[in-house]
C-alpha positions as CSV (number, residue, x, y, z in Angstrom):
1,X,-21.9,17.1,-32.0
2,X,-24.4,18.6,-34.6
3,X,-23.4,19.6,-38.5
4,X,-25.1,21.9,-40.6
5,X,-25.4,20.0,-43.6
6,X,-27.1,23.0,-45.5
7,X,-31.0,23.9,-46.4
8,X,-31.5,24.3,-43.0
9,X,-30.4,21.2,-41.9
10,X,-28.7,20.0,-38.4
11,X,-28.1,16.4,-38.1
12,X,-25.8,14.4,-35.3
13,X,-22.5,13.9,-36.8
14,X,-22.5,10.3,-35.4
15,X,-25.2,9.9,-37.7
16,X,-23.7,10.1,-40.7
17,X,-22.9,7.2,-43.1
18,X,-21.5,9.1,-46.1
19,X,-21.4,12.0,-48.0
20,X,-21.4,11.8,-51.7
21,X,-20.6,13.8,-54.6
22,X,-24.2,14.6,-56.4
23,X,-22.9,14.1,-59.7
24,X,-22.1,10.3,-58.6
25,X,-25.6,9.0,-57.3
26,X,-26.9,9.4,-60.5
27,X,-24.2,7.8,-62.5
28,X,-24.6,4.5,-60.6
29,X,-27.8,2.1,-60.7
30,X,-26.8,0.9,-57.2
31,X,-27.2,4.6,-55.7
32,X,-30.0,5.5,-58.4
33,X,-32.5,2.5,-56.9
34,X,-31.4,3.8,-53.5
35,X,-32.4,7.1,-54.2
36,X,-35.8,5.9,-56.2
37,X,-36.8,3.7,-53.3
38,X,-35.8,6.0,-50.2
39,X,-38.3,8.7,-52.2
40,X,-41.1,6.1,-52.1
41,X,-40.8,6.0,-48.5
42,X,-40.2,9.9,-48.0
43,X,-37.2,9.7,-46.5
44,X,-35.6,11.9,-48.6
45,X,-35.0,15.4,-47.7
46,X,-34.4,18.7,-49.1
47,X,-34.2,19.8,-53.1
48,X,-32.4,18.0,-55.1
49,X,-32.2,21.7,-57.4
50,X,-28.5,23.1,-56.8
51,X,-27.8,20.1,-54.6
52,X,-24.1,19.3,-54.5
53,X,-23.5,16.5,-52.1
54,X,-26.3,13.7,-50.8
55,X,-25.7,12.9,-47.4
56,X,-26.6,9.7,-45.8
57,X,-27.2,9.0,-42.2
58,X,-29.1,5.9,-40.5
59,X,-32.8,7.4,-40.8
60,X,-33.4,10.1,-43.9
61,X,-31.0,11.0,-47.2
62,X,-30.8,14.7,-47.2
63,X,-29.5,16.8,-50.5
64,X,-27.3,19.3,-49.3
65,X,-26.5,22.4,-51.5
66,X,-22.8,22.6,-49.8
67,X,-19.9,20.7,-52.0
68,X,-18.8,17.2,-50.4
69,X,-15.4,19.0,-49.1
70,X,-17.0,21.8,-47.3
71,X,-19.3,19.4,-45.4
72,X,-16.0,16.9,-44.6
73,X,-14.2,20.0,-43.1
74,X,-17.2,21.0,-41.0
75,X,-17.3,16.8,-39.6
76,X,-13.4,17.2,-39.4
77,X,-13.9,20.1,-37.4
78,X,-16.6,18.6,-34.9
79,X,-14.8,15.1,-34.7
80,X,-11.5,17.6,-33.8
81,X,-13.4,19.4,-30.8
82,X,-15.2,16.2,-29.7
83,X,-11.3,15.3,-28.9
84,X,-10.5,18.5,-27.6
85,X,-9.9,18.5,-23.6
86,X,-12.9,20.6,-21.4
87,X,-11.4,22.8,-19.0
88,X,-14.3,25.2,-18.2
89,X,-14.5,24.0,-14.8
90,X,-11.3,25.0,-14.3
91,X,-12.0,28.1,-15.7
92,X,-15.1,29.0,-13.6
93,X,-13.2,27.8,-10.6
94,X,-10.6,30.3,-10.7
């Protein structure tokens, strides 16, 4: 399933590693060198202005302007529909 992470973004839910609080990246050297390097490279996108949450995946680092529990209910909501059963066969069949 896809997630609108915000900006314009829509990235594969499988895709993502984690979602962190904006305020946090910064206030560790770990993320902050992260961040500094994954720039270098350009693999960073979106604004970091009015970002609330960084989102990670396996490619790119995207800033996301939602808060880190709206985008968590939006992957809660795909991962609950991924389990959801399909009957629109059964549906179009009747």
């Amino acid at each position: 399933m896809f997630i609108h992470i915000g900006n314009e973004n829509v990235i594969h839910s499988e895709q993502i590693i984690a979602i962190i609080d904006c305020n946090l990246v910064s206030s560790s050297v770990i993320n902050d060198e992260m961040m500094t390097a994954s720039k270098r490279e350009k693999k960073v996108i979106g604004p970091k202005k009015d970002a609330k949450a960084v989102v990670l995946t396996n490619d790119f680092i995207y800033y996301s302007t939602l808060s880190v529990s709206t985008l968590k209910k939006r992957s809660s909501m795909m991962s609950t529909i991924d389990r959801l059963d399909d009957y629109s066969e059964e549906i179009s069949n009747s």
